[in-house]
N, CA, C and O atoms as a Tripos MOL2 file, in Angstrom:
@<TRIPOS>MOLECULE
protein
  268   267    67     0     0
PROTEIN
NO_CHARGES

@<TRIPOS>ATOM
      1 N         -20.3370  -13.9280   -9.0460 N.3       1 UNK1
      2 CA        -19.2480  -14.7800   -9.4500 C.3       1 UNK1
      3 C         -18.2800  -14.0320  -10.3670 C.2       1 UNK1
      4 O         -17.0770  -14.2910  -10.3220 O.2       1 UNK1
      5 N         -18.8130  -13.0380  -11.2640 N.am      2 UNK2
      6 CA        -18.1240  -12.2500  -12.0990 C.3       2 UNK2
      7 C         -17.1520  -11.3940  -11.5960 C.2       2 UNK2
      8 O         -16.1590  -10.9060  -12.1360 O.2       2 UNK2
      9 N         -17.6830  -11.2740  -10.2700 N.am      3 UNK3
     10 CA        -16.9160  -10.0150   -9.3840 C.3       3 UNK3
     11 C         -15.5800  -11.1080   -8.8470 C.2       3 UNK3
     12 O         -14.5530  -10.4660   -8.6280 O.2       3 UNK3
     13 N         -15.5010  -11.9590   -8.7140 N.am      4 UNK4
     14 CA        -14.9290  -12.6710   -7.8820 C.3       4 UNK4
     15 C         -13.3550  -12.7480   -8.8670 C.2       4 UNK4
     16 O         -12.2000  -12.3720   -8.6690 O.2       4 UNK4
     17 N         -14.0580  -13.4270   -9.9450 N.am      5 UNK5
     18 CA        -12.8250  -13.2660  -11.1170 C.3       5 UNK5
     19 C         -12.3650  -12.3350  -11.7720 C.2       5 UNK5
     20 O         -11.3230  -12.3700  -12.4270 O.2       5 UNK5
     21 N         -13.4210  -11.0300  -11.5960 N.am      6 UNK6
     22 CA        -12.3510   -9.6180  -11.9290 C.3       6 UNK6
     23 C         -11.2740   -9.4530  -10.7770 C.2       6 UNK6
     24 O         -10.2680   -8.7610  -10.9310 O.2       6 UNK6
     25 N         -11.5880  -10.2030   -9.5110 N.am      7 UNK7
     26 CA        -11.0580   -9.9270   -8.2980 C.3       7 UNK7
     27 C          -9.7020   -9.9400   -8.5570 C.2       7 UNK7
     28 O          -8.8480   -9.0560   -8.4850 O.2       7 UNK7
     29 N          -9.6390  -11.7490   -9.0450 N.am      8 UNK8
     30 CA         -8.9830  -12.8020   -8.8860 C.3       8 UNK8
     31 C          -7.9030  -12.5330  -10.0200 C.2       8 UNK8
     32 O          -6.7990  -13.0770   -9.9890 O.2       8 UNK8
     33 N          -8.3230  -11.5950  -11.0930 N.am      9 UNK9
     34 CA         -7.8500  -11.3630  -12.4060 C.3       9 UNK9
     35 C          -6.5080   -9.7830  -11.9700 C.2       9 UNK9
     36 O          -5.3590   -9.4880  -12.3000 O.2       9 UNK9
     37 N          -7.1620   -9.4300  -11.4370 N.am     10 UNK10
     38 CA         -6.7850   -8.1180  -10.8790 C.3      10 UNK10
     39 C          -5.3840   -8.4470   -9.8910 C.2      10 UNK10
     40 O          -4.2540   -7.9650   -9.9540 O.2      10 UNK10
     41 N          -5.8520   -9.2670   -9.1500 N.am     11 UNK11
     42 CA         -4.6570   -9.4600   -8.1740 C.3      11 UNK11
     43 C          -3.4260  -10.5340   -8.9450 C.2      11 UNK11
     44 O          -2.3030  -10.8390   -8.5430 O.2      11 UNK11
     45 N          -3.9520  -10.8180   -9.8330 N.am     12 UNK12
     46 CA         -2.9560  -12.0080  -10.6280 C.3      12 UNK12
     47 C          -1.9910  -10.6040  -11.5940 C.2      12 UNK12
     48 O          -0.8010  -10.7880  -11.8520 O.2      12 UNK12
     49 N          -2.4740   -9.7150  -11.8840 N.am     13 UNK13
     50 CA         -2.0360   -8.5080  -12.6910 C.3      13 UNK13
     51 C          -1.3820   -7.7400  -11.7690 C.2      13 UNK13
     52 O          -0.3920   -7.2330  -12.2970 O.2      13 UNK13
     53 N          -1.5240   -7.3830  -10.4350 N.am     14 UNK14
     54 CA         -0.9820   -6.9280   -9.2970 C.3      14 UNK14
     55 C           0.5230   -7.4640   -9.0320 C.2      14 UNK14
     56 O           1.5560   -6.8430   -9.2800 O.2      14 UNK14
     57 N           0.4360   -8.4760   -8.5950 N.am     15 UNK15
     58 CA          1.3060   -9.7360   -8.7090 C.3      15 UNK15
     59 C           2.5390   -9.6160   -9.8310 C.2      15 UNK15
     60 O           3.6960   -9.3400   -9.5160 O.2      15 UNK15
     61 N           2.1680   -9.8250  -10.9480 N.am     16 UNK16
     62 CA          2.9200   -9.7940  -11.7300 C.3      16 UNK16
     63 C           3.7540   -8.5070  -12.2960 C.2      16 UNK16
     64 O           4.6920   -8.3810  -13.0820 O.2      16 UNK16
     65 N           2.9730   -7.6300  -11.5320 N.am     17 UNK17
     66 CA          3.7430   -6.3070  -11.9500 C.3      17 UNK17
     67 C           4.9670   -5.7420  -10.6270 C.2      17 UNK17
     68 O           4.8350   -5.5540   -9.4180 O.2      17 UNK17
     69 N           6.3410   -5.5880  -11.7390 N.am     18 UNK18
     70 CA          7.6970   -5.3160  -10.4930 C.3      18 UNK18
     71 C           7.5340   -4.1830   -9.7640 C.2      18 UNK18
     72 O           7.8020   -3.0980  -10.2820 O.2      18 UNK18
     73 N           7.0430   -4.2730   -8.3740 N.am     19 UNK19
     74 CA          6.8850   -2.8980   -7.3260 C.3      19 UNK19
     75 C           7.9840   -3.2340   -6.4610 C.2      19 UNK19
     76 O           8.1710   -4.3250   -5.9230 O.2      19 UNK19
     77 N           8.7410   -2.1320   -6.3690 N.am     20 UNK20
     78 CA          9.5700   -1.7740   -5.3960 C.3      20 UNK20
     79 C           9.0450   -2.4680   -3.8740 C.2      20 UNK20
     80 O           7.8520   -2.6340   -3.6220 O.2      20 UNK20
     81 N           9.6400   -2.6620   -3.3690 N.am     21 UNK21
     82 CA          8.9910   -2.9440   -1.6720 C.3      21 UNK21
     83 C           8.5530   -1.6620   -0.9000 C.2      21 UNK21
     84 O           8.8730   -0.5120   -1.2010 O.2      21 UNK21
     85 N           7.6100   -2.1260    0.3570 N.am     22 UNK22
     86 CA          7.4860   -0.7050    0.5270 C.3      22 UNK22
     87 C           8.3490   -0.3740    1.4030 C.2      22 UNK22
     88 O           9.0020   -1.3300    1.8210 O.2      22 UNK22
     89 N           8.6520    0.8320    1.9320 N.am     23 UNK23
     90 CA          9.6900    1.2870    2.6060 C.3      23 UNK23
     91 C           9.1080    1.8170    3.8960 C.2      23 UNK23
     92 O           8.4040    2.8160    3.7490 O.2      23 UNK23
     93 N           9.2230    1.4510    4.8900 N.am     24 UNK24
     94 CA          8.9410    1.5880    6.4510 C.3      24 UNK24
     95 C          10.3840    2.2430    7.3320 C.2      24 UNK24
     96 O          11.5900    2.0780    7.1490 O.2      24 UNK24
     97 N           9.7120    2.9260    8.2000 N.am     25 UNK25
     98 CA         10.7310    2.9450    9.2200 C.3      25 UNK25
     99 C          10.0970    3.0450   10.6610 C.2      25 UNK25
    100 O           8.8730    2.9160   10.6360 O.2      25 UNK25
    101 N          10.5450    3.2090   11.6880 N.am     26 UNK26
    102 CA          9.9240    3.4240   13.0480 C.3      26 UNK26
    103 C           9.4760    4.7980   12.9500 C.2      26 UNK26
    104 O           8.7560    4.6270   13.9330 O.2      26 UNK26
    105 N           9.2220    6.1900   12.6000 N.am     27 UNK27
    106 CA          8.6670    7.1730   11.8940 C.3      27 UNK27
    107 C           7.4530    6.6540   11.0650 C.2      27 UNK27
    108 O           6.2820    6.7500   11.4310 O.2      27 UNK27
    109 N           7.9090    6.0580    9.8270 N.am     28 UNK28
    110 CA          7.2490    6.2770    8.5340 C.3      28 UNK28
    111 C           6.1750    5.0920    8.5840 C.2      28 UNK28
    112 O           6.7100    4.2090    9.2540 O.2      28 UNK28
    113 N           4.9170    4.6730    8.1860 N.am     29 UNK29
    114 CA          4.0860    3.5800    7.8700 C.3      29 UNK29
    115 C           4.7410    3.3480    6.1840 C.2      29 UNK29
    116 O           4.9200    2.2470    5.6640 O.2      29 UNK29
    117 N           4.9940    4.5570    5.6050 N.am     30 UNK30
    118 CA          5.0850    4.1650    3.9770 C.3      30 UNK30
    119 C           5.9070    5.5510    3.6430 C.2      30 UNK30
    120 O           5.2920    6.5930    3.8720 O.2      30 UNK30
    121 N           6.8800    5.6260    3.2630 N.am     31 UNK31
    122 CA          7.7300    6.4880    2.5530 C.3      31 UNK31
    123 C           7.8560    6.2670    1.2460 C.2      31 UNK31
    124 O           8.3640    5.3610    0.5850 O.2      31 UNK31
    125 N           7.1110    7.6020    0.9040 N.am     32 UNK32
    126 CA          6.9270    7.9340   -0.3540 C.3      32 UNK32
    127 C           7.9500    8.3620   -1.1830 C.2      32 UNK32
    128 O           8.1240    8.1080   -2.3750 O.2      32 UNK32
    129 N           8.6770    9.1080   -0.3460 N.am     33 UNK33
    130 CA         10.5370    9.3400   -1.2720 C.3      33 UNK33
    131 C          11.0080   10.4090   -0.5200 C.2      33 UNK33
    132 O          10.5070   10.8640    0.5090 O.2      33 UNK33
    133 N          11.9620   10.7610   -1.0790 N.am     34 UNK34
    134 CA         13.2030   11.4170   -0.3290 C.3      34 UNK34
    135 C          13.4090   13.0760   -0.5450 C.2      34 UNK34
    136 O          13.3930   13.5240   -1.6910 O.2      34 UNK34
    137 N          13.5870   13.8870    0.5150 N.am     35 UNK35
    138 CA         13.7400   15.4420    0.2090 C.3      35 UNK35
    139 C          15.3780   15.2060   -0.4730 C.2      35 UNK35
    140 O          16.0880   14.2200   -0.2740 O.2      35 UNK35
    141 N          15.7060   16.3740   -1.2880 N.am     36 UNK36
    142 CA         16.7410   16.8920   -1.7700 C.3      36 UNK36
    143 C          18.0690   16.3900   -0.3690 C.2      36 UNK36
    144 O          19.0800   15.6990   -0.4950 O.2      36 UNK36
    145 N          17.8120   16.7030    0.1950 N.am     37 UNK37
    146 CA         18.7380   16.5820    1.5440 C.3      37 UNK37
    147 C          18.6010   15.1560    2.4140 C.2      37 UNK37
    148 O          19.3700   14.8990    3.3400 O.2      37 UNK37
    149 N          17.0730   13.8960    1.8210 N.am     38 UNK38
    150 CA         17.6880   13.2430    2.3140 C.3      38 UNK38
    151 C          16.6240   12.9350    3.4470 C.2      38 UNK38
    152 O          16.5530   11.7800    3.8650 O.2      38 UNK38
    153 N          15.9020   13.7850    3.8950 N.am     39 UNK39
    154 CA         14.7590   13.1240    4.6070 C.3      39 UNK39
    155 C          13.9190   12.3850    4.0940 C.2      39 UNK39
    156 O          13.9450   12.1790    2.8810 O.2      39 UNK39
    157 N          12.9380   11.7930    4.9480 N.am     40 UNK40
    158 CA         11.8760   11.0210    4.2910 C.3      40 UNK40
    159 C          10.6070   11.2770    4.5130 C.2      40 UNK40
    160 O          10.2470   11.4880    5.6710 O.2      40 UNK40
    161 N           9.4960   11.3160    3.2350 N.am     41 UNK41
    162 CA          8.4780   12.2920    3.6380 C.3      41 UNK41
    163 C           7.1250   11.2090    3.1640 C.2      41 UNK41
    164 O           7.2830   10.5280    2.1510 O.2      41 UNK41
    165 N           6.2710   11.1410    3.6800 N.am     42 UNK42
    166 CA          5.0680    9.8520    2.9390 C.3      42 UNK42
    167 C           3.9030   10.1810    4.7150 C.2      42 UNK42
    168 O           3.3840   11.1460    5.2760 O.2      42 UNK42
    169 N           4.0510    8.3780    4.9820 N.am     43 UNK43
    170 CA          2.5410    8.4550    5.8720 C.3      43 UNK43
    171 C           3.4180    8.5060    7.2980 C.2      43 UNK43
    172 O           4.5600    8.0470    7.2950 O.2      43 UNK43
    173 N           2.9630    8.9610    8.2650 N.am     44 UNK44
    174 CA          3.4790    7.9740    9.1960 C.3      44 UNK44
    175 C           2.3690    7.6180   10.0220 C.2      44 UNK44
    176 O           1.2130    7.9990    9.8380 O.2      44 UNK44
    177 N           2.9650    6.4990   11.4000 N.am     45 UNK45
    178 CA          2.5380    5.0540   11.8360 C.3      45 UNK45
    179 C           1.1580    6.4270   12.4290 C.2      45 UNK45
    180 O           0.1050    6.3370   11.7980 O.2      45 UNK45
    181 N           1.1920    7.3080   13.2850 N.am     46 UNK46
    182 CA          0.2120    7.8460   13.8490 C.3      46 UNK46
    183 C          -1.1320    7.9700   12.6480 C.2      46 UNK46
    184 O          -2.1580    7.3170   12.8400 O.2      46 UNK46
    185 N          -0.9780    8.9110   11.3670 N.am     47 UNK47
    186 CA         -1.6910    8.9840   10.8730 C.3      47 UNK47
    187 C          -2.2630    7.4910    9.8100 C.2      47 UNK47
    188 O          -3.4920    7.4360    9.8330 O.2      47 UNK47
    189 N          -1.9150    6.8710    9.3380 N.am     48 UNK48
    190 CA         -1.8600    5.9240    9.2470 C.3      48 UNK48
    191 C          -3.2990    4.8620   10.4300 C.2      48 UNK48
    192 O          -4.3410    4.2990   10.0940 O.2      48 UNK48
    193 N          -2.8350    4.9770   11.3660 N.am     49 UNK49
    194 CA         -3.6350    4.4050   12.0420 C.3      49 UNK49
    195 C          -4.9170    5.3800   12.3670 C.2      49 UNK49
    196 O          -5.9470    4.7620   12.6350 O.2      49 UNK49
    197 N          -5.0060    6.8190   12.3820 N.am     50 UNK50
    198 CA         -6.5450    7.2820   12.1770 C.3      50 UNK50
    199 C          -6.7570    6.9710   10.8690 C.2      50 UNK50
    200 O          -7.9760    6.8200   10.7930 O.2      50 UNK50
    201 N          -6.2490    6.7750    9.7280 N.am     51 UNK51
    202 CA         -7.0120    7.0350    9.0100 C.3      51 UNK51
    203 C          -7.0370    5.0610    8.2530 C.2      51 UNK51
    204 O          -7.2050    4.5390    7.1510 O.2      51 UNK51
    205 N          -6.8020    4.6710    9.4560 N.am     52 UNK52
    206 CA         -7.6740    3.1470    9.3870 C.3      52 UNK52
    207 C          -6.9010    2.0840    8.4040 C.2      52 UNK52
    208 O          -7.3840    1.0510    7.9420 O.2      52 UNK52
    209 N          -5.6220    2.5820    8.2080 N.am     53 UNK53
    210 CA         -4.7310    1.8790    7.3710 C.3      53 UNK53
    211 C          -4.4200    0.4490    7.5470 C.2      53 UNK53
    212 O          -4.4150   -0.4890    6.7500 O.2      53 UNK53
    213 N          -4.0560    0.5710    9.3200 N.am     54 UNK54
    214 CA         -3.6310   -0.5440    9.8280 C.3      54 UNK54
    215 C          -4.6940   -1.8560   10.0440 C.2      54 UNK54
    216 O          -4.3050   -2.8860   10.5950 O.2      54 UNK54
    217 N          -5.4750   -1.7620    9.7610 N.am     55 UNK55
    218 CA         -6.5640   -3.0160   10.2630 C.3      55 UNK55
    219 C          -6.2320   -4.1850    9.1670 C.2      55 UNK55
    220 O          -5.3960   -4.0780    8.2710 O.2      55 UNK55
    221 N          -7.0060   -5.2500    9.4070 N.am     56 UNK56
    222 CA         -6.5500   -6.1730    8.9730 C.3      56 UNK56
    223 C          -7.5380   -5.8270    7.4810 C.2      56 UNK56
    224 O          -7.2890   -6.5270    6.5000 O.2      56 UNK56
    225 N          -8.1600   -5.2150    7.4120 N.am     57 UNK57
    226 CA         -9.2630   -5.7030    6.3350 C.3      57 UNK57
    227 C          -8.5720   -4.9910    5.2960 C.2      57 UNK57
    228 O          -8.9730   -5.3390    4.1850 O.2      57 UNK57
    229 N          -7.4780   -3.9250    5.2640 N.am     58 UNK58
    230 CA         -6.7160   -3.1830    4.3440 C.3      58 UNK58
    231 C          -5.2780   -4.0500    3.4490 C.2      58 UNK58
    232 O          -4.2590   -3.3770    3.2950 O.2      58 UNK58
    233 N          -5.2930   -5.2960    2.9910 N.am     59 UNK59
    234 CA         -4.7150   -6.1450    2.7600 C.3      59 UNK59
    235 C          -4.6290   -5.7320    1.0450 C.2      59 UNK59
    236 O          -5.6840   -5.3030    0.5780 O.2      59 UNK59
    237 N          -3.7270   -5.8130    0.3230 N.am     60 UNK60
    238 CA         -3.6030   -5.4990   -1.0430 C.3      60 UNK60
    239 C          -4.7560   -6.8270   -1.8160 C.2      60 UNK60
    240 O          -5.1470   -6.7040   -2.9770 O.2      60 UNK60
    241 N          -5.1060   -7.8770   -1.0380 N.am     61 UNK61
    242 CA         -6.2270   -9.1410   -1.7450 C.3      61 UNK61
    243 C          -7.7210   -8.6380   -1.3170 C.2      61 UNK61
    244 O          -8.6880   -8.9770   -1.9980 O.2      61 UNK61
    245 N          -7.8650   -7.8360   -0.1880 N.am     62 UNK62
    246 CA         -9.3300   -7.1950   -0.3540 C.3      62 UNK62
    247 C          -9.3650   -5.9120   -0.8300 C.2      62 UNK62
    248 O         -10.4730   -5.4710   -1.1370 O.2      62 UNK62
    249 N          -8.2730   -5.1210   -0.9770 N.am     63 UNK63
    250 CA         -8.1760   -3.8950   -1.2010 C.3      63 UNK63
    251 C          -8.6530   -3.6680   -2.6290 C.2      63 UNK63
    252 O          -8.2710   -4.5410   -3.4070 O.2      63 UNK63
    253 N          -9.6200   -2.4120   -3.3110 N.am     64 UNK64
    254 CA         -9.7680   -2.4680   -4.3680 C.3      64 UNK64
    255 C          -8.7920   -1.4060   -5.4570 C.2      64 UNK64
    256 O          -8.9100   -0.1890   -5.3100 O.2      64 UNK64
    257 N          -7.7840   -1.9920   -6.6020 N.am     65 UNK65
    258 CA         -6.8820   -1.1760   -6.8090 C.3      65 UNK65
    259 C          -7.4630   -0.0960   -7.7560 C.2      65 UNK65
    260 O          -8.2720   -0.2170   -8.6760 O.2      65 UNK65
    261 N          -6.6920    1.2140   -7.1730 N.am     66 UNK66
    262 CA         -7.3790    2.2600   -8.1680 C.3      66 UNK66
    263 C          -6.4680    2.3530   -9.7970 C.2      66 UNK66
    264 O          -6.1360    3.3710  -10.4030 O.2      66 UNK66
    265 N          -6.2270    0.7860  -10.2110 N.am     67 UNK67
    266 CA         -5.5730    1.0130  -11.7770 C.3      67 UNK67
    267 C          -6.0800   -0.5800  -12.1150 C.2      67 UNK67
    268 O          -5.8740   -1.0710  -13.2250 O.2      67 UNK67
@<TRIPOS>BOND
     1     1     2 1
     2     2     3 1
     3     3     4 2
     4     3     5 am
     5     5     6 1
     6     6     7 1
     7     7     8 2
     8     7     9 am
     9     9    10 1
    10    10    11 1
    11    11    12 2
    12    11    13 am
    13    13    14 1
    14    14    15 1
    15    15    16 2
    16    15    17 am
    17    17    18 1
    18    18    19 1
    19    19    20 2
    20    19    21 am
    21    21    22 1
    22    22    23 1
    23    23    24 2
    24    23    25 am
    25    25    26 1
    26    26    27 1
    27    27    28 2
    28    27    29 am
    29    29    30 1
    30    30    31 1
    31    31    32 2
    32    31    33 am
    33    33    34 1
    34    34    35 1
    35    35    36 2
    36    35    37 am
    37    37    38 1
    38    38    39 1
    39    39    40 2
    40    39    41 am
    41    41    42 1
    42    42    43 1
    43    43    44 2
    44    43    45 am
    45    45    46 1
    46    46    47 1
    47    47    48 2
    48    47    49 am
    49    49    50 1
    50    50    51 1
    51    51    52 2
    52    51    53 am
    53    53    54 1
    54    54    55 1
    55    55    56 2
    56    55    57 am
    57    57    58 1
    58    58    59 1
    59    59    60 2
    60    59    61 am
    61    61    62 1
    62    62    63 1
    63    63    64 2
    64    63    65 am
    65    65    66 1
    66    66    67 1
    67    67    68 2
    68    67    69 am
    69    69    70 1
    70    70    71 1
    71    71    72 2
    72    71    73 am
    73    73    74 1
    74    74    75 1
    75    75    76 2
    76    75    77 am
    77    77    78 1
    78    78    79 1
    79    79    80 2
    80    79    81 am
    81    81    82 1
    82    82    83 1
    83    83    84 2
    84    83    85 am
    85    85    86 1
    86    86    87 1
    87    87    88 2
    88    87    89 am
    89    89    90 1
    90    90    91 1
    91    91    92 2
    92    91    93 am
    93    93    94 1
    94    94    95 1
    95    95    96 2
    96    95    97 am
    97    97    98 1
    98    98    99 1
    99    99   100 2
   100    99   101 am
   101   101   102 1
   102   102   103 1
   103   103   104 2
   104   103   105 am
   105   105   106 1
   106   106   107 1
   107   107   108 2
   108   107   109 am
   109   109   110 1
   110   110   111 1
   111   111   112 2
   112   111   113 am
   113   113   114 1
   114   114   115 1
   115   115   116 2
   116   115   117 am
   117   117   118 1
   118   118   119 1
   119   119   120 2
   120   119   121 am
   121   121   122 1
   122   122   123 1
   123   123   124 2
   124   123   125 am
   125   125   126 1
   126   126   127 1
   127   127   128 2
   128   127   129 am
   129   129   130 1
   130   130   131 1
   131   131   132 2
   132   131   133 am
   133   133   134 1
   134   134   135 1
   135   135   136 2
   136   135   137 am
   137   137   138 1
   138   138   139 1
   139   139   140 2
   140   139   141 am
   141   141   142 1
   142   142   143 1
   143   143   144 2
   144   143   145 am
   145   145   146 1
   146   146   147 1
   147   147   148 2
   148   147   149 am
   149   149   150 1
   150   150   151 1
   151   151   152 2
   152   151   153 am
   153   153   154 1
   154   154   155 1
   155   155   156 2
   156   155   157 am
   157   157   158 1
   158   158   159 1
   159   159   160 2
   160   159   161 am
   161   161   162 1
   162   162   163 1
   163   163   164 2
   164   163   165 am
   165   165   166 1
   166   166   167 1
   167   167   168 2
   168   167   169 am
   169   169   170 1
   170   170   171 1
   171   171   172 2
   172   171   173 am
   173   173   174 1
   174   174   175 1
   175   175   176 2
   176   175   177 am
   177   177   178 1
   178   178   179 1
   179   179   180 2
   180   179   181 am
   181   181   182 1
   182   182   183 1
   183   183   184 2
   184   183   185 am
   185   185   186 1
   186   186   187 1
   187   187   188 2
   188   187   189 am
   189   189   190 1
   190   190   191 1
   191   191   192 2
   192   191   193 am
   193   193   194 1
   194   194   195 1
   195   195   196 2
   196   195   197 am
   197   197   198 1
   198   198   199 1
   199   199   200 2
   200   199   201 am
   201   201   202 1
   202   202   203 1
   203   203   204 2
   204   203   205 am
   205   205   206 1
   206   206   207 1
   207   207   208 2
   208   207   209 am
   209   209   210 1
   210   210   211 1
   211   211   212 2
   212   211   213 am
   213   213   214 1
   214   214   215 1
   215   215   216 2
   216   215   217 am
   217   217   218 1
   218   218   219 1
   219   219   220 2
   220   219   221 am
   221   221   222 1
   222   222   223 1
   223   223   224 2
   224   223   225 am
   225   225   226 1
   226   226   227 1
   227   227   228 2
   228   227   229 am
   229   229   230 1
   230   230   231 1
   231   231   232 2
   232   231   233 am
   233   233   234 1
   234   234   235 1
   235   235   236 2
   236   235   237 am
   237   237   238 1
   238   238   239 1
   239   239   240 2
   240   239   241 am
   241   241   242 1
   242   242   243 1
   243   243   244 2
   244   243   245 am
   245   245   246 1
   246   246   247 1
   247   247   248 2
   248   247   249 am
   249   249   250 1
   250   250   251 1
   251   251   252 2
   252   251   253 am
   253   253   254 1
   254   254   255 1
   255   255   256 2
   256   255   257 am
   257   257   258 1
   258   258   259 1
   259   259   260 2
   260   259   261 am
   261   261   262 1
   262   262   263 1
   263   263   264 2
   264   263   265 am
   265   265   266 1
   266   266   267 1
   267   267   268 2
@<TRIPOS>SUBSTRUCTURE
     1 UNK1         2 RESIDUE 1 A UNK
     2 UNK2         6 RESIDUE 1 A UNK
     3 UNK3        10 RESIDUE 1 A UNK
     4 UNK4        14 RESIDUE 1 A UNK
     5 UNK5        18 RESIDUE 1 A UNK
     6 UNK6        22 RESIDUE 1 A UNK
     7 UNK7        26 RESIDUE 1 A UNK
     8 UNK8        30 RESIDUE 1 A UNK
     9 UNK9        34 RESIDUE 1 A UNK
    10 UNK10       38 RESIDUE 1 A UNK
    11 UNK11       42 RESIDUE 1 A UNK
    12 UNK12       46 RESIDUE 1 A UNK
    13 UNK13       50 RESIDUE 1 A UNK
    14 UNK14       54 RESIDUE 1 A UNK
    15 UNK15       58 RESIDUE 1 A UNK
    16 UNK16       62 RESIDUE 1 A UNK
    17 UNK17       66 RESIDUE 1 A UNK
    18 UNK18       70 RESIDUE 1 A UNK
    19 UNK19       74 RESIDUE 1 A UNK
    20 UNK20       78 RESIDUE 1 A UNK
    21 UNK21       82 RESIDUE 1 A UNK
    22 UNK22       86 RESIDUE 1 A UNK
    23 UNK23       90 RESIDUE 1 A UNK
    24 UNK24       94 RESIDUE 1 A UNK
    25 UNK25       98 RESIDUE 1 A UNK
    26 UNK26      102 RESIDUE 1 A UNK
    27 UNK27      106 RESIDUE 1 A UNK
    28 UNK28      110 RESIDUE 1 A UNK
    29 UNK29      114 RESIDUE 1 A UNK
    30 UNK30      118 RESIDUE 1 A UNK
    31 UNK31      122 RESIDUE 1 A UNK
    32 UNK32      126 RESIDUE 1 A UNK
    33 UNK33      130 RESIDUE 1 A UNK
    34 UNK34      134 RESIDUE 1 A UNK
    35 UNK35      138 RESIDUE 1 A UNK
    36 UNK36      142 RESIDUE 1 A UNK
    37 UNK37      146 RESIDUE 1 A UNK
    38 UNK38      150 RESIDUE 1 A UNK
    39 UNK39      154 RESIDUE 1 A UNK
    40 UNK40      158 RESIDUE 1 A UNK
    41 UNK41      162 RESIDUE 1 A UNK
    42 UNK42      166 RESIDUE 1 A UNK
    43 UNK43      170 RESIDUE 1 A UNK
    44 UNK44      174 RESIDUE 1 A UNK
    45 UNK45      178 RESIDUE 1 A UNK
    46 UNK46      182 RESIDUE 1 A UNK
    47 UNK47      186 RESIDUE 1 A UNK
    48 UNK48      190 RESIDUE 1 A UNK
    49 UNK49      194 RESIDUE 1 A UNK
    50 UNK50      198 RESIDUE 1 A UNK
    51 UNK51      202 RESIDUE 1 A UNK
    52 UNK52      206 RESIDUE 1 A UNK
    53 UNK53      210 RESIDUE 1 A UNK
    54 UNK54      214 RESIDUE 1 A UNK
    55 UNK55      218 RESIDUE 1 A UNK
    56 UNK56      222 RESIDUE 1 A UNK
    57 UNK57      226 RESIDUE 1 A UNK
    58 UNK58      230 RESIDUE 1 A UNK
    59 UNK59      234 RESIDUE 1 A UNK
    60 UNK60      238 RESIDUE 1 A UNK
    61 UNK61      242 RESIDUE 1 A UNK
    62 UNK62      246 RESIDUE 1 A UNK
    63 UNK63      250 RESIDUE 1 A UNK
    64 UNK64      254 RESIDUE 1 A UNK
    65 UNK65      258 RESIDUE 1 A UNK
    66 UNK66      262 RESIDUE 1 A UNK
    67 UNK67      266 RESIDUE 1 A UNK
């Protein structure tokens, strides 16, 4: 039950903190930021999906945050 409300405590602290949106494109799953010139450099949709990003169980409410 303890776990449930660190859960619950955690995502209420998540929540309340101002994050940028994330930034997608047909390339990118998550762009991390921008080269000098303007490209965009982070995950994209291929790797992303080996490395199991996309499933449903990867949701920021089951996900456990590393802060």
């Amino acid at each position: 039950m303890e776990k449930k409300k660190a859960r619950q405590r955690k995502q209420k602290e998540w929540k309340s903190v101002n994050v940028d949106p994330i930034e997608q494109d047909e390339n990118f799953y998550f762009i991390a930021g921008y080269t000098s010139g303007g490209a965009p450099y982070g995950v994209t949709w291929e790797e992303a999906e080996r490395d199991g990003l996309l499933s449903e169980e990867n949701t920021i409410e089951e996900e456990e945050l590393p802060f």
